[in-house]
Residue frames as a rotation matrix with the C-alpha (Angstrom) as fourth column:
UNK 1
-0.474 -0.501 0.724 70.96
0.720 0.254 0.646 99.90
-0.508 0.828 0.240 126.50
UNK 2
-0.405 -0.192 -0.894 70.41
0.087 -0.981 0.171 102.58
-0.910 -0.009 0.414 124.04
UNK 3
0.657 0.395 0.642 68.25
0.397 0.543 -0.740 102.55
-0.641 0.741 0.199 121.18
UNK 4
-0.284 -0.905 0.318 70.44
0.691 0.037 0.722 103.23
-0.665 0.424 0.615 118.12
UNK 5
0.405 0.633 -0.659 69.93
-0.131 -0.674 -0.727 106.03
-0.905 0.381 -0.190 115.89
UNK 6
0.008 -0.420 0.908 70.80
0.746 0.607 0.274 106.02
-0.666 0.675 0.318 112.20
UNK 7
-0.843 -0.458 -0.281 71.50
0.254 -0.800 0.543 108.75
-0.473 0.387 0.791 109.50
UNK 8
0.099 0.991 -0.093 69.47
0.460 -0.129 -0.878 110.88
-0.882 0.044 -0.469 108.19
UNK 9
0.976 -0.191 -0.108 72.08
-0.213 -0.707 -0.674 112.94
0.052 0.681 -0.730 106.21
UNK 10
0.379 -0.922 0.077 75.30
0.773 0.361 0.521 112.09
-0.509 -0.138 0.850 105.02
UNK 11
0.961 -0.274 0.026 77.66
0.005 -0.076 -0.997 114.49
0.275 0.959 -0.071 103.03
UNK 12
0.474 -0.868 -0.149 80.88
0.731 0.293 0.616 114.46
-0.491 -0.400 0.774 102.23
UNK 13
0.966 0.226 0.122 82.28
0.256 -0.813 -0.523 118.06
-0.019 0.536 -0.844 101.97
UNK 14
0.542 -0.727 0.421 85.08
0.824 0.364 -0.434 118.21
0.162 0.582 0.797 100.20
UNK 15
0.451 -0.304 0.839 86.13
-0.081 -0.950 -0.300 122.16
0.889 0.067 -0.453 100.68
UNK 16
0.348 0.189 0.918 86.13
-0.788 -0.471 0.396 121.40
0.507 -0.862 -0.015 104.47
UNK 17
-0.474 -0.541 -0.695 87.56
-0.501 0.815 -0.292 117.93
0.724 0.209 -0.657 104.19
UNK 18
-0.732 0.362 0.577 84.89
-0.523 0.245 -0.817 116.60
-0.437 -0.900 0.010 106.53
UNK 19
-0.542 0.838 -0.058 81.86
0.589 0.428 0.686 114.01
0.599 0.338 -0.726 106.82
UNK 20
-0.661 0.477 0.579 78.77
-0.673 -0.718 -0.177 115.32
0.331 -0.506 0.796 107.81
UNK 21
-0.716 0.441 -0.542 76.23
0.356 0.897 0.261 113.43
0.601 -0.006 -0.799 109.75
UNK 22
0.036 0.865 0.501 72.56
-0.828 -0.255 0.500 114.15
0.560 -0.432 0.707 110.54
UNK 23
-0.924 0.358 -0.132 71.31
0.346 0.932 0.109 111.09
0.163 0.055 -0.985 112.66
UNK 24
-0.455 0.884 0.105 67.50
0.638 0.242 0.731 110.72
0.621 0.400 -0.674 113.28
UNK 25
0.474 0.213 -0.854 67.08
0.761 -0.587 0.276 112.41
-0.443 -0.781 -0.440 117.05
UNK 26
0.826 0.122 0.550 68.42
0.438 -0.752 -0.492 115.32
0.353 0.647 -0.675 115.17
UNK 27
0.653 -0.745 0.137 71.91
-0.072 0.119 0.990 114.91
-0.754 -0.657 0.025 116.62
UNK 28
0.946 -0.193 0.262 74.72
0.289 0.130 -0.948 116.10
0.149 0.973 0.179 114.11
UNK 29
0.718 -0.651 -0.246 78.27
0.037 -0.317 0.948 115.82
-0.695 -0.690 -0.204 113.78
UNK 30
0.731 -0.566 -0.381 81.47
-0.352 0.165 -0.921 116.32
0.585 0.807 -0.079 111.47
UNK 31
0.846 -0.283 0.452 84.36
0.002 0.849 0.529 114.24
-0.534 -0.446 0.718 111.13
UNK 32
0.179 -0.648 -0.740 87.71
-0.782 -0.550 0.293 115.40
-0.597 0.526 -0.606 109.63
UNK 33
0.869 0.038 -0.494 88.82
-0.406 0.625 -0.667 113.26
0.283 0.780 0.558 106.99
UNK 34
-0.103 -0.843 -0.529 91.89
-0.285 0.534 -0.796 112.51
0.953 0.069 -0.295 108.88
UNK 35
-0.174 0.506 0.845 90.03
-0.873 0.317 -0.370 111.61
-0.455 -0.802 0.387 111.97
UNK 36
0.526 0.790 -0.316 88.34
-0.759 0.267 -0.594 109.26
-0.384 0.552 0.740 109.75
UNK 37
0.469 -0.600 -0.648 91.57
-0.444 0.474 -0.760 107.62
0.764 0.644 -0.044 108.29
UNK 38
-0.660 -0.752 0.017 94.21
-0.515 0.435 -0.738 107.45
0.547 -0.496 -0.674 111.06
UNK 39
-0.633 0.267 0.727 90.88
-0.659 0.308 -0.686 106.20
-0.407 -0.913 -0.019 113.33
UNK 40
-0.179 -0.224 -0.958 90.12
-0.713 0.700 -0.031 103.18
0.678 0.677 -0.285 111.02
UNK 41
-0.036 -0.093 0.995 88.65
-0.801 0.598 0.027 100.20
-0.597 -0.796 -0.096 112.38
UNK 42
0.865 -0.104 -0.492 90.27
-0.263 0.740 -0.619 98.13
0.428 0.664 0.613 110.24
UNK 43
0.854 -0.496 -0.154 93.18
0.498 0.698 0.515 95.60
-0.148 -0.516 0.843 111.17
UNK 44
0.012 -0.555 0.832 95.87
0.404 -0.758 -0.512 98.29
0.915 0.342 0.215 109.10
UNK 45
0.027 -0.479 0.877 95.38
-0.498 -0.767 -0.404 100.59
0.866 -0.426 -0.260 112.04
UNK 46
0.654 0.377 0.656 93.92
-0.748 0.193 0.635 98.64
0.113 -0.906 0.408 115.25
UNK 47
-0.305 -0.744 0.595 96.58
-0.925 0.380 0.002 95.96
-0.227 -0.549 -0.804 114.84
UNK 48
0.350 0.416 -0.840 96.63
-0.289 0.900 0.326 91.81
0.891 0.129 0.435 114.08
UNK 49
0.131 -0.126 -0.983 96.66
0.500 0.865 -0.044 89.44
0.856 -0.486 0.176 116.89
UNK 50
0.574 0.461 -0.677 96.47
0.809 -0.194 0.554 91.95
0.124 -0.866 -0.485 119.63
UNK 51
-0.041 -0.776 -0.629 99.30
0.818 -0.388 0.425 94.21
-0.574 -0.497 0.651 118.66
UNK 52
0.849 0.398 -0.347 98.72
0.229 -0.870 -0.437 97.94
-0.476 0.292 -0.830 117.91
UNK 53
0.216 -0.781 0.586 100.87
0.976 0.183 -0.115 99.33
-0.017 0.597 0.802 115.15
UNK 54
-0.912 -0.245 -0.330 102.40
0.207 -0.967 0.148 102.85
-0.355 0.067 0.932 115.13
UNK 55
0.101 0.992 -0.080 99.87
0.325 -0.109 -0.939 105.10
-0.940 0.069 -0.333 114.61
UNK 56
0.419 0.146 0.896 99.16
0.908 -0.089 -0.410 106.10
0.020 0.985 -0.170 110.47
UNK 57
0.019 -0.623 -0.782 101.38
0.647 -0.588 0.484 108.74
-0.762 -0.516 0.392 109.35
UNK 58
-0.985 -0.085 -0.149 101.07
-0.115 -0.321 0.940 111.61
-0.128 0.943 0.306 106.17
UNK 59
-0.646 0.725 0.238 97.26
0.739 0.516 0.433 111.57
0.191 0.455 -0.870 106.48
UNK 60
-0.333 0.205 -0.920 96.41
0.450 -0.823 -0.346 115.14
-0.828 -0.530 0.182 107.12
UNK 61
-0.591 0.168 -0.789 95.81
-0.772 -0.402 0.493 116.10
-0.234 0.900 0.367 103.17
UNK 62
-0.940 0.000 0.340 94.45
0.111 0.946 0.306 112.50
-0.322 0.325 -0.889 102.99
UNK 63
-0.569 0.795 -0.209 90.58
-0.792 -0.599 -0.119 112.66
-0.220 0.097 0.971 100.82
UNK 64
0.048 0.758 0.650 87.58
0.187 0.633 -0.751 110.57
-0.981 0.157 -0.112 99.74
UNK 65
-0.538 0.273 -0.797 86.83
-0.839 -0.265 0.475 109.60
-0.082 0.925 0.372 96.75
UNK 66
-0.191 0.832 -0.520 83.96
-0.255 0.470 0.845 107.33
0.948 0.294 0.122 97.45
UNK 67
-0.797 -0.291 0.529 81.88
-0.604 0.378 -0.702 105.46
0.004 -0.879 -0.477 99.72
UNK 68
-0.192 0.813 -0.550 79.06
-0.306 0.483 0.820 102.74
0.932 0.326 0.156 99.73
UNK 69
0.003 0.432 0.902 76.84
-0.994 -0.099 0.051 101.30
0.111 -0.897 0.429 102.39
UNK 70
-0.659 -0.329 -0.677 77.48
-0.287 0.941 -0.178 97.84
0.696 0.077 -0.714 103.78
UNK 71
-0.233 0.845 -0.481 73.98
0.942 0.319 0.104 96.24
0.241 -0.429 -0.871 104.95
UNK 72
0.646 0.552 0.527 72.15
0.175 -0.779 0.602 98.90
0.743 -0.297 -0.600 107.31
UNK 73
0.944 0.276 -0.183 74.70
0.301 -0.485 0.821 99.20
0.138 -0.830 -0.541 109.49
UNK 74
0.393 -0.873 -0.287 77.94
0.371 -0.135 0.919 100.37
-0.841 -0.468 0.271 107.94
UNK 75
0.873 -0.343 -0.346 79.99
-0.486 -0.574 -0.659 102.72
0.028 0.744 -0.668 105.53
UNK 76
-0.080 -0.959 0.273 83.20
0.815 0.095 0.571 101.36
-0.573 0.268 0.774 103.90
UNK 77
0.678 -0.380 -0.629 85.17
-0.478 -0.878 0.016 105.05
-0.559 0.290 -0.777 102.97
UNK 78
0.386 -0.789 0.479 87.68
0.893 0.188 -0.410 104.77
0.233 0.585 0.777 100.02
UNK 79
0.615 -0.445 -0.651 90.54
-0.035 -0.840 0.542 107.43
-0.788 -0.311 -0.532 100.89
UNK 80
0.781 -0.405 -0.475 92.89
-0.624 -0.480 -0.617 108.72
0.022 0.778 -0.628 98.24
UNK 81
0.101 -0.950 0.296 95.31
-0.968 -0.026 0.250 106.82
-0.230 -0.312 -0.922 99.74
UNK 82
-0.353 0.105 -0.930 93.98
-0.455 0.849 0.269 103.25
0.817 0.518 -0.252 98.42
UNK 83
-0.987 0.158 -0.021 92.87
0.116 0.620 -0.776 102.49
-0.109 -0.768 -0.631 102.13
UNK 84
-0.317 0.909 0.270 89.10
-0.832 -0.403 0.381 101.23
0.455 -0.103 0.884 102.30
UNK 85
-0.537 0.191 -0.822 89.00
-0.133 0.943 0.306 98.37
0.833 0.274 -0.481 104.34
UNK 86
-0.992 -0.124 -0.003 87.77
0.052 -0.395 -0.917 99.84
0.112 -0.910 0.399 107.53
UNK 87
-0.284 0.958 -0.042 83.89
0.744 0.247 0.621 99.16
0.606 0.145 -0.783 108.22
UNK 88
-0.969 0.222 0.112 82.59
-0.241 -0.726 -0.645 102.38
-0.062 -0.651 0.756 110.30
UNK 89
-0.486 0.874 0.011 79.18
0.839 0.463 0.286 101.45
0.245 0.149 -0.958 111.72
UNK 90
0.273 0.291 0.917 76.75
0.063 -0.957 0.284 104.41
0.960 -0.020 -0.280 112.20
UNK 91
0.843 0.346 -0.412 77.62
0.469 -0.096 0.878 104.01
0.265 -0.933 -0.243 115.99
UNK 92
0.084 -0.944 -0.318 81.11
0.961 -0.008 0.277 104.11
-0.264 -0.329 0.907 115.72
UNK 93
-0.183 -0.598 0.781 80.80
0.973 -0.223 0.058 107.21
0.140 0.770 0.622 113.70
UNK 94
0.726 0.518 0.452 78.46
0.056 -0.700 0.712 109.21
0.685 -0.492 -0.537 115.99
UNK 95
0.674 -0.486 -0.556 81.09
0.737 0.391 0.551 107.77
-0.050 -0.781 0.622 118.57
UNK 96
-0.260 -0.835 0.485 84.28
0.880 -0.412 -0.238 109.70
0.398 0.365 0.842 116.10
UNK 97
0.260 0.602 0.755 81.72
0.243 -0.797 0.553 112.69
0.935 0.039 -0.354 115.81
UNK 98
0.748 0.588 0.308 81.36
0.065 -0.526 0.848 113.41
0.661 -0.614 -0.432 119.31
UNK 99
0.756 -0.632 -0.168 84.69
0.189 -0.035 0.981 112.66
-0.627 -0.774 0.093 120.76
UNK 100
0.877 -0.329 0.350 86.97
0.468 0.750 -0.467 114.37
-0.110 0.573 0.812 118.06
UNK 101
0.813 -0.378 0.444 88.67
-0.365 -0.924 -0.119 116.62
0.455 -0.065 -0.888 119.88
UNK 102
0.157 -0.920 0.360 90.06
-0.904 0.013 0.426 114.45
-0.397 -0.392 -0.830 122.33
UNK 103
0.755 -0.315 0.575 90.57
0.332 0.940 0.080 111.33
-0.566 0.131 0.814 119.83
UNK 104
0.639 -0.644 0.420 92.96
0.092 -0.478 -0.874 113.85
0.763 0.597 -0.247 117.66
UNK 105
0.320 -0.501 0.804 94.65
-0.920 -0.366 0.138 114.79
0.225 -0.784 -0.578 120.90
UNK 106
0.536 -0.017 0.844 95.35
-0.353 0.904 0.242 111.26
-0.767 -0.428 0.479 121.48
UNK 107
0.733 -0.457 0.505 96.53
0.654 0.265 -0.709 110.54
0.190 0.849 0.493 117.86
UNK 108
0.723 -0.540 0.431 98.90
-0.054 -0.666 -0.744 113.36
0.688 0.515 -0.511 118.25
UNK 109
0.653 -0.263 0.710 100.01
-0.753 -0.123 0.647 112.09
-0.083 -0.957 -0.279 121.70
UNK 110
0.290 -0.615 0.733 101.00
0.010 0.768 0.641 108.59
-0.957 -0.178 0.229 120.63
UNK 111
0.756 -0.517 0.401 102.64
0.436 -0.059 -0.898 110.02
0.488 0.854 0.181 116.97
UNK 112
0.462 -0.725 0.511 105.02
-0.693 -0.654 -0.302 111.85
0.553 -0.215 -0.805 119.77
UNK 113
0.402 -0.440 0.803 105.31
-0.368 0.725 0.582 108.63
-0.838 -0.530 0.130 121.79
UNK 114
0.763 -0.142 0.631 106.60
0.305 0.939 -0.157 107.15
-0.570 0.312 0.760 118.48
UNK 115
-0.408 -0.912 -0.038 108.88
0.474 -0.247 0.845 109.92
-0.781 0.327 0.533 116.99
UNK 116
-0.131 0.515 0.847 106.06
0.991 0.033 0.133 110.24
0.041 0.857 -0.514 114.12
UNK 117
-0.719 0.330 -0.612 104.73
0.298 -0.649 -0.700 113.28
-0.628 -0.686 0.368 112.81
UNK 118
0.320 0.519 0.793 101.26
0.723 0.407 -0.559 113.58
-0.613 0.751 -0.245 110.62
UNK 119
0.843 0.271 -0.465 102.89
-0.369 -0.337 -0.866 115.11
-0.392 0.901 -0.184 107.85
């Protein structure tokens, strides 16, 4: 088991529509802001009762306009769009960080399995 690490730096840079994240071992990553939305771990995207809904669509312009910390070990994001129910612990978000090349590739795979497209 791994020891968790935890932020050191957060920002949210608005020009670049990304989060930044220091964590402590001096391991840093960014996180588009639609990474961030369509990959929601909130019941909206992951589904109720075991079934996955289409994936979020129109969320490519999507921004922040806030965020607060929930205990030590999570960030609830407010997005422009009114969505903020999604809890993102610091793990999950090192998790976005480091695999967001191929979790975009994936979002864009199953918006073509559905017909969708993000804009």
């Amino acid at each position: 088991m791994t020891t968790p690490t935890w932020p050191s730096e957060l920002r949210f840079q608005k020009a670049q529509s990304q989060l930044f994240i220091r964590f402590d071992d001096g391991h840093s990553v960014t996180i588009p802001y639609e990474l961030l939305r369509v990959e929601s771990p909130s019941a909206e995207t992951k589904g109720h009762g075991g079934q996955a809904p289409p994936p979020p669509t129109r969320k490519r312009t999507v921004g922040v306009t806030g965020a607060e910390p929930v205990g030590r070990y999570a960030l609830r994001i407010q997005f422009t769009d009114g969505h903020n129910t999604g809890l993102y612990t610091w793990t999950y978000l090192r998790e976005l960080g480091d695999q967001k090349t191929d979790r975009m590739a994936a979002y864009e795979k199953s918006l073509a399995a559905h017909g969708l497209k993000r804009d």
